[in-house]
C-alpha positions as CSV (number, residue, x, y, z in Angstrom):
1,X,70.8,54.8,-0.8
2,X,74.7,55.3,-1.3
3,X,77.0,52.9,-2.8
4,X,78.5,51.3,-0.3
5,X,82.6,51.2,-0.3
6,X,84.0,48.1,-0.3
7,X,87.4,46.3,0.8
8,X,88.5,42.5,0.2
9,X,91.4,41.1,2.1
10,X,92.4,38.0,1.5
11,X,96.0,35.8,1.0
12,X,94.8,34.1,-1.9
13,X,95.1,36.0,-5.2
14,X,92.5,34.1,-7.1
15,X,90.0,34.6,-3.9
16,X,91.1,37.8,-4.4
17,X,89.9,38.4,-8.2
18,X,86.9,36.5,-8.4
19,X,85.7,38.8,-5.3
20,X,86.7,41.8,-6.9
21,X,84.8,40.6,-10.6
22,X,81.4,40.2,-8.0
23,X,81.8,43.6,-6.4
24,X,82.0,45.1,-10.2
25,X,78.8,43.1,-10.9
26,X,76.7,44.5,-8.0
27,X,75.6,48.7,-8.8
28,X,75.2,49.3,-4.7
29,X,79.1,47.9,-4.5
30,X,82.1,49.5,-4.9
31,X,85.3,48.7,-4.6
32,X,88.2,50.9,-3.5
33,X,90.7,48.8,-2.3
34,X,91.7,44.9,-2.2
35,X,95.1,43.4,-0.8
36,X,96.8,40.2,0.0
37,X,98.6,41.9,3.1
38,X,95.9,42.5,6.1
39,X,98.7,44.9,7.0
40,X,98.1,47.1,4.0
41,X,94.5,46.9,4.5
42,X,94.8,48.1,7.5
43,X,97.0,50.9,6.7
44,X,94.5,52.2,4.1
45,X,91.6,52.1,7.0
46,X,93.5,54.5,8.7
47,X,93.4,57.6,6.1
48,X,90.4,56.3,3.5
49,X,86.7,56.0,3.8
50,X,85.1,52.6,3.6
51,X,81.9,51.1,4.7
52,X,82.1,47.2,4.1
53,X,85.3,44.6,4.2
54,X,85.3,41.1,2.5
55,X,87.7,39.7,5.4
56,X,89.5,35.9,5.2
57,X,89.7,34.4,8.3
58,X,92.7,32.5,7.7
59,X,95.4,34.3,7.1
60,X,99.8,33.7,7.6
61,X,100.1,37.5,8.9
62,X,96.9,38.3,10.7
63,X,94.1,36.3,11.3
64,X,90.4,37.8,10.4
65,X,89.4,37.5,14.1
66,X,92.2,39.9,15.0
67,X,91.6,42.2,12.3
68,X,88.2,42.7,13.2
69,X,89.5,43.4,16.6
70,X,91.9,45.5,15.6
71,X,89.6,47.9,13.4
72,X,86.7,47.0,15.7
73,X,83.6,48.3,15.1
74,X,84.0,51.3,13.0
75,X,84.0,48.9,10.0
76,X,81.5,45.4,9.2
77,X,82.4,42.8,7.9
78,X,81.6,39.9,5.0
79,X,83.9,36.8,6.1
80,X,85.2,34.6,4.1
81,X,86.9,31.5,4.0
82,X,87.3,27.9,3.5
83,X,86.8,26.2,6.6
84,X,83.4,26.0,7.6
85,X,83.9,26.0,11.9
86,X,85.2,29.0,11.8
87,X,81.6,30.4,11.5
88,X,80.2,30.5,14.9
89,X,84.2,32.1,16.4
90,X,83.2,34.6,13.3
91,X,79.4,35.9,14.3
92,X,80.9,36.9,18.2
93,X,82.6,39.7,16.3
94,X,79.7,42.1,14.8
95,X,79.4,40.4,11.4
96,X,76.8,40.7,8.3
97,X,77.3,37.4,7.2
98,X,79.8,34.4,6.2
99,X,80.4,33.2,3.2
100,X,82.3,29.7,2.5
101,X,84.8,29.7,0.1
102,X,84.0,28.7,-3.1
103,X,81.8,31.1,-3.0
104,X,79.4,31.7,-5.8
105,X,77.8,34.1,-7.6
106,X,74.3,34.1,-6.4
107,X,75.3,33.3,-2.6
108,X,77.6,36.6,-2.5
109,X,74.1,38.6,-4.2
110,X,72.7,37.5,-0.9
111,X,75.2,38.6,1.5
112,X,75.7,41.8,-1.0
113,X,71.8,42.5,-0.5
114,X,72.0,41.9,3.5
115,X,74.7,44.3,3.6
116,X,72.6,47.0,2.0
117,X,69.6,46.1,4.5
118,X,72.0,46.3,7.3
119,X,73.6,50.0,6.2
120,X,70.0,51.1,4.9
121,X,69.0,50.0,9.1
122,X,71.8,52.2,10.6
123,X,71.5,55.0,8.2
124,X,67.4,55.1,8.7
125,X,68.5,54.7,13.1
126,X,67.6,58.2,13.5
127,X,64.2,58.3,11.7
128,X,61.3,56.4,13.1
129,X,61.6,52.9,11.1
130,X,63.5,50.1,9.2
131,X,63.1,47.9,6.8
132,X,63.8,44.0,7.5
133,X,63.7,40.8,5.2
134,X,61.4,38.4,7.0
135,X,59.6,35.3,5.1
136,X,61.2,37.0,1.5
137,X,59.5,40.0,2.3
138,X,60.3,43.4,3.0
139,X,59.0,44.7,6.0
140,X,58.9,48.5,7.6
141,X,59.1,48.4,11.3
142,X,58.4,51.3,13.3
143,X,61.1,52.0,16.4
144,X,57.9,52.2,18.6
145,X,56.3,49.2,17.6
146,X,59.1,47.1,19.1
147,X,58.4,44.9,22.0
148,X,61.4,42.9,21.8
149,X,63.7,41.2,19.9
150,X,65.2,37.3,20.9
151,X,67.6,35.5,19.7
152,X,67.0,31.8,18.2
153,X,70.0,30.1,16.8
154,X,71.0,31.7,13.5
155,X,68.2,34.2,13.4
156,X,66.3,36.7,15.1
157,X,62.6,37.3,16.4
158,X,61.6,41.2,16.1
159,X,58.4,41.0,18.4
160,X,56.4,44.3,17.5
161,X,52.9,45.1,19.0
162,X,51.1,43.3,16.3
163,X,53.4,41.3,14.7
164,X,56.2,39.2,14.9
165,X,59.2,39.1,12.3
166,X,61.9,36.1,11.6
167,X,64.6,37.3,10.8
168,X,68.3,35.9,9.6
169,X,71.0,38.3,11.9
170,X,72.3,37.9,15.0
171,X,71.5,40.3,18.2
172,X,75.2,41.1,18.4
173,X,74.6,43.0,15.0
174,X,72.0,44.6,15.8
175,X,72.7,45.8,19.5
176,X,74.5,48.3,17.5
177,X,72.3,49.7,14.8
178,X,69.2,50.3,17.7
179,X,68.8,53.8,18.8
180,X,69.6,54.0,22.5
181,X,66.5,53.1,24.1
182,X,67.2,49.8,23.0
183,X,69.2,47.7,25.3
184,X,70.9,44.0,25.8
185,X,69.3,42.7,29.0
186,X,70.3,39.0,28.4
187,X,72.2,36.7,26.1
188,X,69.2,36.3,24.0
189,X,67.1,39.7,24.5
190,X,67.0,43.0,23.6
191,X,64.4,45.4,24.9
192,X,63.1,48.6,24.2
193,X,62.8,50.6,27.6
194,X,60.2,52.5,26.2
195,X,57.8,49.3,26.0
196,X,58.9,48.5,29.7
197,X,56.1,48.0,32.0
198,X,58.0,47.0,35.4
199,X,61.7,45.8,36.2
200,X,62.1,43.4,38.7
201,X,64.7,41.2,40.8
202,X,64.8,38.5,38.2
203,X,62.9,39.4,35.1
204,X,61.5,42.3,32.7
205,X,57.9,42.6,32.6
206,X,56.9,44.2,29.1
207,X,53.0,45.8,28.1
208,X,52.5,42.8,26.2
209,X,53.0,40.7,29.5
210,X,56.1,38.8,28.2
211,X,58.5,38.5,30.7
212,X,62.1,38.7,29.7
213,X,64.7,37.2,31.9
214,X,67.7,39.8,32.8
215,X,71.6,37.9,32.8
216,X,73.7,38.6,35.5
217,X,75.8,39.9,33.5
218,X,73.8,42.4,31.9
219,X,72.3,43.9,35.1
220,X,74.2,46.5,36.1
221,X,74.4,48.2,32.8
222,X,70.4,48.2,32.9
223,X,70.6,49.5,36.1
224,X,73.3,52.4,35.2
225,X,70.7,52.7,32.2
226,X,67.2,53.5,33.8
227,X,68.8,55.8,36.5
């Protein structure tokens, strides 16, 4: 896989360093740019390549929250800060993961190594399979194997044909690595249409007979979908 290019933002200089001496650390890393200003940061976005930022949510000029929504999705995102309730506002916004300042060593290998998963995921979306970390294994999922995947608190079940994978991610982060016959139907499901047996007035009825619930919310878009 390619090294993945890396950005850290964040107001406090010595954050800023210590981040910077992990990234150097890490051979799938590398870092091209790091700034106190968000501003800056997001001035380089504009005319440089870069795959992955390192974002603090707290910051005087800009907030992380409205620098992710600024950039959007063309970027992810490693958040950062001290202030542990500022988690759960940070996973609505796309995220790989969030790490709580201090943050050591081996906890920012982990998030590192979940980044590469997650751009090895979108950069395998147009071949037939991925690979996930489920029960500190790798697994290889086939696209057509999938059933479904739910959402359970901080983690994720991939429901296959045979098999069933736990997984630590979020549905919001993957709704966007899935080819397009996968599709949000409800707050906690994804499908794949291909596996679809029978849509009705109130639920999805899949070929392994487990019937998924379809949100309000979420309906007309299936509709528009299956036209």
């Amino acid at each position: 896989m390619r090294t993945i290019k890396c950005i850290i933002v964040d107001d406090e200089p010595l954050a800023i360093s210590l981040l910077e001496n992990y990234v150097r650390k890490i051979p799938f890393l590398e870092l091209v740019f790091s700034t106190e200003n968000p501003i800056l940061a997001l001035e380089y976005i504009q005319s440089n390549e870069a795959d992955l930022i390192f974002l603090d949510i707290q910051m005087p000029e800009l907030t992380g929250i409205n620098f992710m929504k600024i950039v959007g999705e063309k970027k992810k995102y490693i958040l950062t800060t001290a202030y542990s309730e500022y988690a759960l506002e940070g996973y609505e916004h796309n995220i790989i993961d969030y790490l709580l300042k201090p943050v050591s060593f081996d906890r920012f290998y982990k998030s590192a190594v979940k980044a590469q998963e997650r751009f090895s995921f979108s950069e395998n979306n147009e071949e037939s399979y991925f690979f996930v970390k489920s029960s500190g294994v790798q697994h290889r999922i086939n696209f057509n194997d999938i059933l479904y995947i739910e959402s359970i608190k901080d983690y994720v079940n991939i429901k296959t044909s045979d098999n069933e994978y736990i997984v630590l991610d979020t549905l919001k982060s993957l709704e966007n690595e899935l080819s397009e016959r996968f599709i949000r139907v409800h707050k906690s499901f994804i499908v794949n249409l291909d596996k679809t047996k029978n849509i009705g007035i109130k639920k999805i009825v899949l070929i392994s007979e487990q019937e998924i619930p379809i949100g309000e919310s979420y309906r007309s878009n299936l509709l528009n979908k299956i036209k």
